[in-house]
C-alpha positions in Angstrom: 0.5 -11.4 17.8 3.4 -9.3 18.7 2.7 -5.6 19.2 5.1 -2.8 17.9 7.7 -2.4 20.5 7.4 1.5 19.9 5.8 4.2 19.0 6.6 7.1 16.5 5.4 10.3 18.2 7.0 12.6 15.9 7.2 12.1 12.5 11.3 11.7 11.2 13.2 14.3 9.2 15.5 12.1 7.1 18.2 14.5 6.0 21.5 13.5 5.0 22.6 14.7 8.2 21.5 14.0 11.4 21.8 13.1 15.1 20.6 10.2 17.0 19.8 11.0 21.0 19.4 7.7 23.1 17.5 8.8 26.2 16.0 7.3 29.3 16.0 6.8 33.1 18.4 4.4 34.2 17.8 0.4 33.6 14.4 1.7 31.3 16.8 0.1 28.3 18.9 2.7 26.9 22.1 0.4 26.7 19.8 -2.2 24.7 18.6 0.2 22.5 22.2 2.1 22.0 23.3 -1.8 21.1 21.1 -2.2 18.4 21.7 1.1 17.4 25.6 0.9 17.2 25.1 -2.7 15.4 23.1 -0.8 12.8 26.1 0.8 11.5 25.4 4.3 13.8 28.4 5.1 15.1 28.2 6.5 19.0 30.4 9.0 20.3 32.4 6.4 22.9 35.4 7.7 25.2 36.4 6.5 28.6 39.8 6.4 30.4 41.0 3.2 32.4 39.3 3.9 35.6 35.7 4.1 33.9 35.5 1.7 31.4 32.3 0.8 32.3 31.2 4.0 29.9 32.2 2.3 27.2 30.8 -1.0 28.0 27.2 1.1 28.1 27.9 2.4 25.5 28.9 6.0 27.0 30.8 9.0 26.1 32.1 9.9 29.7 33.2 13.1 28.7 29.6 14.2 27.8 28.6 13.0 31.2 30.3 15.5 32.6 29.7 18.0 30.6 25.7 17.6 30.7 26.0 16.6 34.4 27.9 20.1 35.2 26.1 22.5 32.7 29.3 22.7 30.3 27.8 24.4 27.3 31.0 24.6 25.7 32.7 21.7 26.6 29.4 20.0 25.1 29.3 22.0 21.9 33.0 20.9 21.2 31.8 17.6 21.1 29.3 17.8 19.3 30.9 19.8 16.3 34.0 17.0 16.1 31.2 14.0 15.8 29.5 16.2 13.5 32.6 16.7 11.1 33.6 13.3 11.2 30.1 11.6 10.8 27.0 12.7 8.8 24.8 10.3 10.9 26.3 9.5 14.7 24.5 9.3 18.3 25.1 9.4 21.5 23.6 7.8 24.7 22.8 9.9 28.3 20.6 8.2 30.6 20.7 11.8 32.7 20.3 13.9 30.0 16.1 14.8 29.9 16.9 17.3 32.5 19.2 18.9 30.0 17.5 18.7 27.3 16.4 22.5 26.4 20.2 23.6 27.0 21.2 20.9 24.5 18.9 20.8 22.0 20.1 24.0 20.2 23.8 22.4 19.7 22.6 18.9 17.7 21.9 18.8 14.4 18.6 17.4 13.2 17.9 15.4 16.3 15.8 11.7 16.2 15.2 11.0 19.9 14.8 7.4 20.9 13.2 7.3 24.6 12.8 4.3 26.8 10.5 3.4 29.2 10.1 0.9 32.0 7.6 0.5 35.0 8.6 2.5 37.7 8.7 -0.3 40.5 10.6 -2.5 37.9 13.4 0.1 37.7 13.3 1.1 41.3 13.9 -2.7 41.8 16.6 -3.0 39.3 17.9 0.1 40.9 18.1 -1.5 44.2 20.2 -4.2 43.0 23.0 -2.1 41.9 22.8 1.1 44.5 22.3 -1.0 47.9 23.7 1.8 49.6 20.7 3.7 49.1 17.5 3.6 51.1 14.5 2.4 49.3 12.4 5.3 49.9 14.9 7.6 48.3 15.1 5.1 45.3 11.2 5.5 44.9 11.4 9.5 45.3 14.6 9.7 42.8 13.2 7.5 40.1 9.4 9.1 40.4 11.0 12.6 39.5 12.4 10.7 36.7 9.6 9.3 35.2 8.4 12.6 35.4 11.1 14.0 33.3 10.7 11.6 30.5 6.7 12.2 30.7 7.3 16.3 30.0 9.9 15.5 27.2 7.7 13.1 25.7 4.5 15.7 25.8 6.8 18.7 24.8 9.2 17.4 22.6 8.3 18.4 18.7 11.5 17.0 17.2 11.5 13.6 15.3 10.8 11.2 18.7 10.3 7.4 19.0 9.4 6.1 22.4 9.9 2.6 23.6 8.4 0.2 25.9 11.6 -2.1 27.9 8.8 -5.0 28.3 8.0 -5.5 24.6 11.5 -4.7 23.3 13.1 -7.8 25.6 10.3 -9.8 24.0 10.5 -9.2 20.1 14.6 -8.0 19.5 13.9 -8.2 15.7 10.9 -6.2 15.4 13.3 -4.0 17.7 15.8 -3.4 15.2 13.4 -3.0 12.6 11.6 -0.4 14.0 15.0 2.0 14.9 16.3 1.0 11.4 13.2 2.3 10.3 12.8 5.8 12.4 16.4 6.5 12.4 16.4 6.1 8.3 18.8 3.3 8.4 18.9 0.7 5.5 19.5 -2.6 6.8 19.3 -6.3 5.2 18.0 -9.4 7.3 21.4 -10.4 7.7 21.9 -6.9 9.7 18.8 -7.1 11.1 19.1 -10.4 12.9 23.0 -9.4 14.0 21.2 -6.4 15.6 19.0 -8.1 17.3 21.0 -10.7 18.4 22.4 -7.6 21.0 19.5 -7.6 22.7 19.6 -9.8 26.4 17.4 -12.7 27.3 13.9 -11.6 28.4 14.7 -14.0 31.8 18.3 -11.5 31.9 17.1 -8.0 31.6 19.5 -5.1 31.4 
């Protein structure tokens, strides 16, 4: 029996227009999740330059990065109007952007939150892999305070909200996409479906 990967906290607000908010700490699967998203049909807002393509490959809009990493209201807002005017349904992923959330919220229209979540000592270990330069102890106190974040959006939060577990979503990619087709009011055949899923790594090869 496979269990869902997710859960629906908030119920979804299908309007014709709305925004889909990819959030999570880092390595809890946002970059999965944003794959089977963008292989949906969502478009993401996507921009890098050549020295940080990475962002792109992560499926990251580097200039709202640094505009939620520096407080830019306005640079943020300017954004989000363009994606707005160009797509009736877009998203955008920010692994850093819980602890922004109550300045953002106000600027997106009709927001559907997808959250991931992964075992603390699993991401601290993941972590550790690609920050070596950090001490584990300050991994462990970084990574606590942001599981703690995504706990007090998750019990706060009253906008449409679906909240995933890493662990289960490795292990069942098409119930996966079915689920965020679903919540995010996305009509998909199998073929779609499977072509979604197929993003999703190797349980053995985690993100």
């Amino acid at each position: 029996m496979k269990y869902p990967c997710g859960d629906v906290v908030n119920p979804q607000k299908l309007h014709s227009q709305r925004t889909i908010v990819i959030l999570g700490q880092p390595r809890s699967g946002t970059s999965m999740v944003a794959g089977v998203v963008e292989a949906l049909g969502v478009p993401l807002s996507l921009w890098w330059n050549s020295e940080h393509k990475k962002e792109y490959e992560y499926h990251e809009d580097e200039r709202i990065n640094a505009a939620l990493q520096s407080g830019d209201d306005g640079t943020f807002a300017r954004i989000i109007v363009i994606n707005n005017a160009t797509h009736a349904v877009w998203g955008y992923k920010h692994i850093f952007g819980l602890t922004r959330l109550n300045r953002t919220t106000p600027f997106l229209r009709n927001p559907h939150y997808l959250v991931t979540t992964r075992g603390l000592a699993a991401i601290v270990q993941r972590q550790r892999i690609h920050r070596q330069d950090v001490t584990w102890q300050r991994l462990w106190c970084e990574e606590s305070w942001g599981t703690r974040h995504v706990i007090e959006f998750v019990a706060h939060c009253r906008q449409p909200m679906w909240v995933g577990s890493f662990d289960r979503m490795v292990c069942n990619p098409v119930g996966l996409a079915r689920e965020i087709a679903a919540f995010c009011g996305i009509t998909a055949d199998d073929e779609r479906i499977q072509l979604a899923a197929s993003t999703v790594k190797h349980p053995c090869n985690p993100a």
